[in-house]
N, C-alpha and C positions, 0 to 999 in steps of 0.2 A: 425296554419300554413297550406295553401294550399298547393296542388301538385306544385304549382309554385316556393316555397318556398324548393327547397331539391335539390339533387347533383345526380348527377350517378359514379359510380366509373365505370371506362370504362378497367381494365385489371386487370391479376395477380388475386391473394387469392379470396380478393371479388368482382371481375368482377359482373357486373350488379347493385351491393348493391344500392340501394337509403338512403340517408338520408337527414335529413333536418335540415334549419336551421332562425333564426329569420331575420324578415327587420333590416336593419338597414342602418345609411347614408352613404352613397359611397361604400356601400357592392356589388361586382359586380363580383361572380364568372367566372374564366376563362371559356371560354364555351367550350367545350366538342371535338369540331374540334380542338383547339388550344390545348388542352391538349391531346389527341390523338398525334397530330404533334409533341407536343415537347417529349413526351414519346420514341415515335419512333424514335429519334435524339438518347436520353438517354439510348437505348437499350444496354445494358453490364455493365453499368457505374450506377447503381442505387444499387445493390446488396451490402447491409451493408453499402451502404452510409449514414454518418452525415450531415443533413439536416437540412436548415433554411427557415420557410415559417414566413417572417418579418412581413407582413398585411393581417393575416389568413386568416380572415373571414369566409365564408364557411369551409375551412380547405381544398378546393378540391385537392389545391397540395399536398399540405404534406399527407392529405389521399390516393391521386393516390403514393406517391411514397410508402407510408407505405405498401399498397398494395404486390405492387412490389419487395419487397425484400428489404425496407432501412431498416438500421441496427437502426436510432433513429433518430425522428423528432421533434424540438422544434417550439411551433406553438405560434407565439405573438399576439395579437388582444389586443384592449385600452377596446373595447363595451363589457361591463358586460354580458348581457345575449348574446351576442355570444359566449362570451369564456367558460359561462355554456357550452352550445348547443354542443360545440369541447367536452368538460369533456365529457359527454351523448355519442356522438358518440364513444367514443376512448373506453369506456367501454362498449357501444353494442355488437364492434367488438372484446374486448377484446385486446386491442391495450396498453392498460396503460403501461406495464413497457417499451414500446418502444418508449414512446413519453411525452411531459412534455407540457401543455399549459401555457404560462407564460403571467397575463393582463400588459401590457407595449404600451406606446407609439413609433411604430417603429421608429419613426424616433430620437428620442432622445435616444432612447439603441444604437443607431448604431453609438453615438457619443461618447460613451463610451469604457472601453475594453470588450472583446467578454466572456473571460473565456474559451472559447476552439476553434479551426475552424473548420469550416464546408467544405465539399468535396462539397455538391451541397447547392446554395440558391434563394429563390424564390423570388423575387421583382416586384410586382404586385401592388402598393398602389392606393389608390382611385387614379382618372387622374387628378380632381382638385388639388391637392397635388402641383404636378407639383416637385417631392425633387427625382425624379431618377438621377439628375447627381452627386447631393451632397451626396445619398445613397453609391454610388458605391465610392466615395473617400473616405467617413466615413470608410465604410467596410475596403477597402486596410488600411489606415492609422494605422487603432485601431485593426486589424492582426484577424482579423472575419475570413479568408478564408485560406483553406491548400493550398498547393504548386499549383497544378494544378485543384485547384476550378472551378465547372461550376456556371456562373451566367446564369439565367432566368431573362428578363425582358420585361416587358410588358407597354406598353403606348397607347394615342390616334392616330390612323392610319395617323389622319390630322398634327401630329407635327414632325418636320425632327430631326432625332436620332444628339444625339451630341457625345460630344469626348469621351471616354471612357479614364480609369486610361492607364498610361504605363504598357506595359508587358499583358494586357485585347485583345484578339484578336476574333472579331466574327467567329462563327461555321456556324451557320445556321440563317434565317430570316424567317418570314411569317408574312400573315395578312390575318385578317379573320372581317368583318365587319367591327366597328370603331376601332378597336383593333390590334395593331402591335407589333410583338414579335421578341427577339434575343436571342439565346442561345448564351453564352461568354464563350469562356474557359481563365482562369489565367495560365498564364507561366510564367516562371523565367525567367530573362533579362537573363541569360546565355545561354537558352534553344533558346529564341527569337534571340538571337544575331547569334548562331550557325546556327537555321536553317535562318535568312536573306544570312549566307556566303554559305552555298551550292546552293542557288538558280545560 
């Protein structure tokens, strides 16, 4: 593996740390503006957060939030020697009892039940994919996410964002190359309902 081939953790514990990881198809780490941005959004809200990064690959999310103060990060990937490469890195940093990489197909665990919620989740999948509308109703349906869950999502900058689940309200947006991202917060219809009547 080339210098081409590895991450920078950009805040927190291991600011700076490089590691690396194997080619593989549709492997396309968030780049480093974008995850900066979203970090910056997530400031206060990461500390002891349970954390879902569903199309690891690299692991850059879930490694930046491990970074940062999450309390546990479960990292999915299907690619055999990527989910090696995750194992390696999580015991470099000595990370293991905070984090579990699990080889699964994201998109088929999310059609399942979850087993516990997550506070934050990372939904980045290859772009050819094209399964973030059906991710995000997976997730709600099968109770993957706690009461006021943040969704991350990421897609190609050229395609227009579509509906989001009920109760799903955008936080913040950006775009950085071909690459356009939402941070989503989940709210209880009750919570949404109250704050539509004070407006």
């Amino acid at each position: 593996m080339g210098r081409g081939n590895s991450i920078r953790i950009i805040g927190g514990r291991f600011r700076g740390r490089r590691l690396r990881f194997p080619s593989a198809a549709g492997l396309r780490p968030t780049a480093d503006r974008l995850r900066e941005t979203l970090f910056n959004w997530l400031q206060g809200e990461i500390d002891g957060a349970a954390c879902l990064d569903l199309f690891a690959g690299s692991g850059a999310l879930g490694l930046e939030a491990l970074s940062r103060g999450a309390g546990f990060v479960r990292f999915v990937e299907s690619a055999p020697a990527v989910v090696r490469q995750l194992r390696e890195n999580l015991r470099l940093l000595d990370l293991q009892e905070r984090a579990v990489v699990q080889r699964a197909d994201g998109v088929r665990l999310a059609r399942g039940p979850a087993g516990r919620c997550y506070d934050l989740v990372f939904l980045d999948p290859p772009y050819a994919l094209r399964v973030l509308p059906a991710l995000c109703s997976d997730l709600e349906r099968n109770r993957w996410l706690a009461r006021r869950a943040w969704i991350y999502l990421e897609q190609e900058s050229r395609r227009p964002w579509f509906e989001l689940p009920p109760g799903w309200r955008v936080h913040r947006e950006a775009r950085a190359g071909q690459a356009a991202c939402r941070l989503v917060r989940r709210v209880t219809m009750a919570a949404s309902k109250q704050s539509d009547e004070s407006r």
